[in-house]
Structure formats: structure tokens, C-alpha cells
N, C-alpha and C positions, 0 to 999 in steps of 0.2 A: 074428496080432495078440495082445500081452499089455498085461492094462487091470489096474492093481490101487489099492487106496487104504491107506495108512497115516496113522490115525487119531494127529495131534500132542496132541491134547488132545479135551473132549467137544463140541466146537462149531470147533475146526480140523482141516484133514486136509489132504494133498496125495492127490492121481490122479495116476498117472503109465502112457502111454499109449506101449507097442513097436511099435514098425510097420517091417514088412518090405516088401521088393519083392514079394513076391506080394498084401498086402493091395490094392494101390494100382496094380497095374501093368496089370487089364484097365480101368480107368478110363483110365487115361493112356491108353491105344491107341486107345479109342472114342472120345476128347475128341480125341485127334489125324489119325484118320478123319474126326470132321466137321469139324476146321479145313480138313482137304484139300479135302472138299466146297464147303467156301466161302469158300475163301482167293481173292484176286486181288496175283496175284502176277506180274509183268513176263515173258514167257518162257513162258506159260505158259496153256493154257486153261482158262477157269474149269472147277475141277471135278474136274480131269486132275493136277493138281500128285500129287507123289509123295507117300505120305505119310512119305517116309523123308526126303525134302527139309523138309517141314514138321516132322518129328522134330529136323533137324540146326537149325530159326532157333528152334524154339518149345518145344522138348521140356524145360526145364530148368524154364521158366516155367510148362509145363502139370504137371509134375510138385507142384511149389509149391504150386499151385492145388487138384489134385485129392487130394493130401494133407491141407491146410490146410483142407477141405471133407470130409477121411473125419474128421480128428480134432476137428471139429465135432459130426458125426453122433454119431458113436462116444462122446463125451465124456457128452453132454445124453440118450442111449438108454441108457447106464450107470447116470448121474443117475437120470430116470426109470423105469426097472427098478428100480434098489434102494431104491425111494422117499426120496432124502436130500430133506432140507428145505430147499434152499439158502437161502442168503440173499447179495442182489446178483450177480455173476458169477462165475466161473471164473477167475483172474488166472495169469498165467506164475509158478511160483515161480524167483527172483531168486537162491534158491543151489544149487538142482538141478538146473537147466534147463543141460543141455548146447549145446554151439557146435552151429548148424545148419548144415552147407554143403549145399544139392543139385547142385551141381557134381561133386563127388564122394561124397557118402554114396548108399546104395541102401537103408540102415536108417535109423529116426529114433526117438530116443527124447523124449519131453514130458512137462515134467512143471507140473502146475499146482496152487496155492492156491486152494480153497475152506472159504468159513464155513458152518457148520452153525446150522440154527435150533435153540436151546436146547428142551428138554424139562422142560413144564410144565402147570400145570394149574388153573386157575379155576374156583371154584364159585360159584355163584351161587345163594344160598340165604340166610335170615331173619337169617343170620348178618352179611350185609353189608348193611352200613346208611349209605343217605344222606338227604341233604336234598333235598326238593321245597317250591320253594317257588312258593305261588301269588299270582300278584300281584292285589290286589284295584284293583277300579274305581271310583274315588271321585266327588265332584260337581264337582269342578273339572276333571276327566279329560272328563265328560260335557259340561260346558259347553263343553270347546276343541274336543273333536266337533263338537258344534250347532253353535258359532262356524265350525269349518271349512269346513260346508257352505252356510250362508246365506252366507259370504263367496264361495263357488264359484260360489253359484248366482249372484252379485248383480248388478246394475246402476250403470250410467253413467246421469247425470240432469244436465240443465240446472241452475246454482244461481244465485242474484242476488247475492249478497254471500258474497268469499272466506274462506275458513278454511285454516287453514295444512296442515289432512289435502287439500286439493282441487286437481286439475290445472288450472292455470290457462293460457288461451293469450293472447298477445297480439302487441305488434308492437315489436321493440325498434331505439333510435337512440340512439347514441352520442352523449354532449351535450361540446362544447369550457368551457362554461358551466351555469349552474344553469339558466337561460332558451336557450341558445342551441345550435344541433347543431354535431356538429364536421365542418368540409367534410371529404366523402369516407372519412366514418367509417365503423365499422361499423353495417351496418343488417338486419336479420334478420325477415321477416314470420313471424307464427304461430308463435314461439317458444313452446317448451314448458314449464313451469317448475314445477316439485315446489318448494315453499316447508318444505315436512316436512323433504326431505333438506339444507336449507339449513344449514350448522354457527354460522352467528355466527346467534345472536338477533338483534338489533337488526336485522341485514336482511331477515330473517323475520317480524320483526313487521309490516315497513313492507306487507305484503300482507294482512294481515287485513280485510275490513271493503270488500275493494274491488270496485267493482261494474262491468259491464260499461260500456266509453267512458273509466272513470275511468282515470288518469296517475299513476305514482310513479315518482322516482327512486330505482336501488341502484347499487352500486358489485359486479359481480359475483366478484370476485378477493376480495374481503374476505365474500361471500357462501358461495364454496364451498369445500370444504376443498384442492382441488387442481386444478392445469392443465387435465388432461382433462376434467372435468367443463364448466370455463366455454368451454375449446373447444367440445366436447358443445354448447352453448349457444349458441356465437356462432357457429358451424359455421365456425370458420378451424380454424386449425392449432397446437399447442401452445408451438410460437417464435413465433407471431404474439403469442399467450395473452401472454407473457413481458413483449411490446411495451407492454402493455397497461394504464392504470391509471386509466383515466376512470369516470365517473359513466354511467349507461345509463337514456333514459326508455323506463320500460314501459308501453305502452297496452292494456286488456284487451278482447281482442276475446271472449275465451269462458271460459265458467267451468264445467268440469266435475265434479262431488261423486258418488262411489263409493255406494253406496245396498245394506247388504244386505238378502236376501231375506227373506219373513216368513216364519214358521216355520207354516207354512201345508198345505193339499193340493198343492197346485201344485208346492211344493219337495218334499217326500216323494215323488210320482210323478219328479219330476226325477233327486233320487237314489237310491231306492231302486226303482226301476219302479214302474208304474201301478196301482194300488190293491194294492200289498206290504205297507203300514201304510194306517192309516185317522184316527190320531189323534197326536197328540203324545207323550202318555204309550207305545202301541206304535214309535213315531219312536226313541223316547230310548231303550226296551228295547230296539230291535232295533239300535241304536247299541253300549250295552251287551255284548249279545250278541257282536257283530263283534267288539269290543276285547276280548272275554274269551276268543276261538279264537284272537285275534291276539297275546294275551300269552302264552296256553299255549305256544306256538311258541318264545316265551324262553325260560317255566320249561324246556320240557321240554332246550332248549339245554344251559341252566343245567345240568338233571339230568345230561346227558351227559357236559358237563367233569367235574363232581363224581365221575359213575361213573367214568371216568376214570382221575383222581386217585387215589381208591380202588384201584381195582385193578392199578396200576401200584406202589404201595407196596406190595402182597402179591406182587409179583415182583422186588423189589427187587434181594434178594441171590440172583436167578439168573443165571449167567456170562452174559455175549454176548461175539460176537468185534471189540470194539470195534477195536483195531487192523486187522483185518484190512476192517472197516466204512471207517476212515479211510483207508485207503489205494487203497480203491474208488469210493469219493466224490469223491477226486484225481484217481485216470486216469479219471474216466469225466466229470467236469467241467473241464476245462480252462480255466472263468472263474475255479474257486473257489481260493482261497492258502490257505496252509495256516494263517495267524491268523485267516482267517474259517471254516475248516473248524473251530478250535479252540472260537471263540464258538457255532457254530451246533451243535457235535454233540448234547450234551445235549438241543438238541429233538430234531434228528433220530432218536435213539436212542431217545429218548419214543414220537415217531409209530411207527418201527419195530414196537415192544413193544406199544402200542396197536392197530396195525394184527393183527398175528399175534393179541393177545386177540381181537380181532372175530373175525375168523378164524375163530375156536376156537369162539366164542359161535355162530357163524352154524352152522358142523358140527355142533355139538351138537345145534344147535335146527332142524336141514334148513331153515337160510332161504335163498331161492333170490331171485333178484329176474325175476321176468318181464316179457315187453315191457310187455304192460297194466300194471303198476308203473311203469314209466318213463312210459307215459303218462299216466297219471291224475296222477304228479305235475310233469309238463312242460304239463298241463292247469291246475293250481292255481297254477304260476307265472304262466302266462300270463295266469289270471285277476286276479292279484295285481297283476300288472302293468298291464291297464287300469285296475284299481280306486284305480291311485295318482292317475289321472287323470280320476276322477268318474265311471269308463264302469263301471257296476255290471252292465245286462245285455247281454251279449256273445251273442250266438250261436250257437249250438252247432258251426255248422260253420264259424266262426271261429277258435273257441278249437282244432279241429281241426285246424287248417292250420297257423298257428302255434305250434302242439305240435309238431308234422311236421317245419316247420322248426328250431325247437329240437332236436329227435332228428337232427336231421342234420348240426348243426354240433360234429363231434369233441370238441374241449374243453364245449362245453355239455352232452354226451352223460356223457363222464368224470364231468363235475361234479354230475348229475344219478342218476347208479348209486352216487356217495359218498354220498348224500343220502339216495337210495332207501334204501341197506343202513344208515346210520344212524336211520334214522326203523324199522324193522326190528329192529335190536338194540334201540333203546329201546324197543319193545314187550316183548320177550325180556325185559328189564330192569325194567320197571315191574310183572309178574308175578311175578318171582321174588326181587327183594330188597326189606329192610325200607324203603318211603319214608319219611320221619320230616315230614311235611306242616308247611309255616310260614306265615303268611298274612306279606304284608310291601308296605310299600308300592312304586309305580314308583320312585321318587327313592332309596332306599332302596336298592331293588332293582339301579338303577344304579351306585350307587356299590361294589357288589359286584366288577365288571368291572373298575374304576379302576388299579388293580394289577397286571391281565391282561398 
């Protein structure tokens, strides 16, 4: 076998791979031995078939195969031998690639296109300078905290007289008249009625003030802003809703008012576990606290695009094999056309060049990610995760199991080592370039992304 490469350019080259009948041909005989082994074949007992009979149905096809499987081997042990850098596949080249017959050839020659990763170099040092910016945490910030939790924590209460924020139940009857019900109308016990989400005022208002036993008439179709909702309401069906343009007396059998918590021990132990704080003023710092590890998680986001950015402009003018990128991204996705290959390359070429600087960054710096990495932060998700939902102390061989299973679902895994070696470079990163520190606010902060 003769294996050679000629370099088209510093980042294209074709392989071109000679294969003879001796490379290939104690394969074929062994792969055609154990077809005879296990062939069932009519005539014949299993096991016993000749293997010169199974040479004369299958020998063209096993040749195919056990070539197609050395020029594999052979291709990728070349590759890694001479350490090229590839980038994406190996591809048929489309003007060298000789006609294949194995019907008659006994020699074969292949030849194939591949991209080389460009040759380059990033430093990281006082000379590269970005922006960190830290978002400060103001008293309206602190106030939608408190609010969030005394609303989580809060209660349902008995009320005597409605207000338009309060779930009111009662019993609704379809009226023919302003005094009289209409035969065989609709009639709905323990109707449930949000007067908040009502869109016309004037129907809205008619519930203020009403107390349980008392009676109002509405007109529900001119109450809400759409079908479903008064279906929702009169539990028919939205062509029934259509039918529909009577007057409805409402009788209030209950009056329920939302009640939240008092900013009290009670709710500190609720959310924050049992004596965690002790006081209001430790409530609101340890509030504080949370929302200032919770925003570093931006900035430090933020810092990553920025680095990014950065360092993707000091590689600007180094070659890639863009065409030979485009036309791998084609055969190798069969959903994508070549006008959305056109819109999408520029990022793809971005990620690309991004991906190879980590890369670089990570070699340099020997960052390695280990399983305990993956789980401490498959631990913090998971933490994050009940904590969206008020459950702040979790237990330890809780958040263990559902880190387990996080590590075990493939793409969660993927998503979780992009992550790892991210939160990794920006350490690398936060040591060795100039940060230029901004205080700024969220709103602010926000409108940064707007453009994204």
C-alpha cells in the first residue's frame, strides 16, 4: 500500500491512498471463511458450504467492504500518525478520484480532500483588555425579592366585601330578562370569576363591594376579551359561546382574598431554612448576597462573549478553508440548502475559530475537566433548579441522584462539559487579561444583549 499527501495550499491538501491485492486479500478470505461458517444456504449444511461457493455469491461484495474498512483504518492511522489537525472529514476529491470497479479492478487507487486547521497563536496577557461589568443591586431589585417571597409564601383568606384583585365564587343563571331566567339556559354552580382579568371596566366594576348572598347582573361576552375565556366560564363549548348574548345573574356564594406573608421568622425559616437568618436586615442581605452570585453568572457570561469578540478580531486575517468547510456542512447535512448554509456560515466559522482558541487556551493552561467537575456542576444545576421553585434546602442525597441522572442523559452530559470547560477558560481568563471593571445597572445591563 502507497499512502501520500500533497499539500494544495496551508490549510488544503488531498491523501491519496494505492491499494493492492495483497493489502486486502488475507481479509477477504477470513471474512469469506466466516461467511461459510454461518452462511444458510439451501443445499447445504450449515457450516459445510464451500467457501469457494460463498466466494462465487459474495466475493465482490466482501471485497467492497473489507477495502472500504482498510481505507478507513489506513486513512484516520495516517492522519493521527502525522498529527494533522483536521478539521471536519475527509471528503472524495471530485477531480482525482478515479472510476471504481471491483468487478474487475484487483488495484484501487483513492484519493481524498481534506482541511487543515490553520496555524496560530493567542496570548493572553495585560495586553488584552476587556470589559467586566458588575451589576450592582439596588432597593427596587431588593424590594421584588421580599415581594417574591412573601407572595410564595402567602395565603388564601375568607374576605366579606369583593375587590377586583379577589377570586370570587358563586352561582351563575342565564337571565331572558333583567328580573326573569331564561327557560333552559345556561346555569353553572360555583363559577369561578377573576374580575382583575376582566378587559371592559364597567363589568369589572359591577363586582366591587359585593358581599356574600349578594346578586349582580354582567353580560359575560362584553366582560372578557375572548370566546375561551367565557366558555372557561360557562363550561359549554366556544360555538355554543358564539350563540350567546344574554345578561347572567351572579350570586356570591365565596369570597376568596390572596393574603401575603409577613416578613416575619416564620417566612425566613420557610425560605431560607430554619434559623439561616434571624432578622430582617440578615433576610434582605442574605437576599442580596444570592442576587449578587446570581448576576456574576451574567457578568461573567458577558466577559466570555466580550473575550470572545476579542480574540476572534486578533485572528482575523488568518486563512481557514472556508470552501472546503462549505461543502462539508452540505454532505454531511442533508436538511441544510445552500442559501441557509450562505446566512449561517459566518457564525459557524466564528464557533469554529472560537472552539480551536479554547482549545489552545485549555492546552496551554493543562485544563482537564474531571468527572467531580461535571458533578459539582450537574449539583448546582440541580440546585438551581429547585430553588426556582422556593425548595432552598434540598438534601444531599437528593441533589445526588438527580445529578446522576442529569450525567446520564447524553445531550445533558454534552451540555454540561461545554459548560464545565467554559466556566474553566474564564478562570484562565480572568487571571491573565487586563479586566477594565464597570459598575452598571440591570436595566442597563440588559439592553447590552438587545442587538445579540
Amino acid at each position: 500500500m502507497n499512502i501520500e499527501r500533497k499539500d494544495l495550499d496551508s490549510v488544503n491538501a488531498i491523501i491519496k491512498l494505492q491499494i493492492e491485492k495483497g493489502d486486502y486479500a488475507e481479509a477477504v478470505e477470513s471474512s469469506l471463511r466466516s461467511y461459510a461458517r454461518k452462511a444458510n444456504i439451501p443445499g447445504f449444511r450449515p457450516g459445510k458450504v464451500p467457501v469457494a461457493h460463498v466466494k462465487k455469491m459474495y466475493g465482490k461484495a466482501v471485497i467492497a467492504e473489507e477495502v472500504n474498512k482498510l481505507i478507513s483504518d489506513t486513512l484516520y492511522k495516517y492522519i493521527k500518525d502525522n498529527d494533522i489537525k483536521l478539521l471536519g472529514e475527509p471528503l472524495p476529491n471530485n477531480e482525482e478520484q478515479k472510476a471504481i470497479d471491483f468487478d474487475s479492478q484487483e488495484s484501487f487507487e483513492f484519493a481524498f480532500d481534506i482541511a487543515i486547521a490553520p496555524d496560530f497563536k493567542v496570548v493572553l496577557d495585560e495586553k488584552v483588555s476587556v470589559p467586566y461589568y458588575e451589576i450592582e443591586v439596588d432597593d427596587k431589585m431588593i424590594e421584588n425579592a421580599v415581594k417574591s417571597y412573601t407572595r410564595r409564601f402567602g395565603s388564601y383568606e375568607d374576605a366579606e366585601a369583593a375587590t377586583e384583585s379577589d377570586v370570587i365564587k358563586g352561582n351563575l343563571v342565564e337571565m331572558r330578562t333583567k328580573t326573569k331566567e331564561k327557560e333552559d339556559g345556561i346555569s353553572v354552580e360555583e363559577a369561578v370569576l377573576y374580575p382583575k382579568y376582566m378587559k371592559a371596566e364597567d363589568q369589572k366594576k359591577l363586582f366591587e363591594g359585593l358581599k356574600v348572598g349578594e346578586s349582580v347582573s354582567f353580560n359575560p361576552k362584553k366582560a372578557y376579551e375572548n370566546e375561551a375565556e367565557v366558555a372557561s366560564l360557562l363550561k359549554c363549548t366556544k360555538e355554543k359561546v358564539a350563540e350567546i348574548d344574554s345578561d347572567f345573574k351572579f350570586t356570591v356564594v365565596g369570597i376568596t382574598r390572596f393574603k401575603e406573608a409577613e416578613l416575619n421568622q416564620e417566612l425566613f425559616d420557610k425560605a431560607l431554612g430554619e434559623g439561616v437568618v434571624k432578622s430582617e436586615t440578615e433576610f434582605k442581605d442574605r437576599l442580596v448576597s444570592d442576587m449578587k452570585a446570581s448576576l456574576s453568572v451574567d457578568s461573567d457570561f458577558k466577559l466570555l462573549l466580550d473575550v470572545k469578540e476579542t480574540l476572534l478580531k486578533k485572528i482575523e486575517d488568518v486563512t481557514f478553508p472556508e470552501e472546503f468547510l462549505k461543502r462539508w456542512a452540505l454532505e454531511t447535512n442533508e436538511k441544510l440548502t445552500a442559501e441557509e448554509l450562505d446566512q449561517q456560515f459566518p457564525k459557524m466559522l466564528d464557533d469554529l475559530k472560537w472552539h480551536l482558541i479554547k482549545d489552545q487556551i485549555a492546552k496551554s493552561n493543562d485544563v482537564k475537566i474531571e468527572e467531580a467537575d461535571m458533578m459539582n456542576f450537574a449539583r448546582k444545576a440541580t440546585k438551581a433548579q429547585f430553588a426556582q421553585y422556593g425548595m432552598m434546602s434540598i438534601p444531599d442525597d437528593m441533589l445526588e441522584n438527580y445529578a446522576k441522572e442529569m450525567l446520564s442523559n447524553k445531550d445533558s452530559l454534552n451540555n454540561i462539559v461545554d459548560r464545565v470547560m467554559d466556566e474553566k477558560i474564564l478562570a484562565v481568563v480572568k487571571t491573565a487579561v487586563k479586566l477594565n471593571e464597570k459598575k452598571t445597572s440591570l436595566d442597563d445591563f440588559n439592553k447590552m444583549f438587545e442587538n445579540i
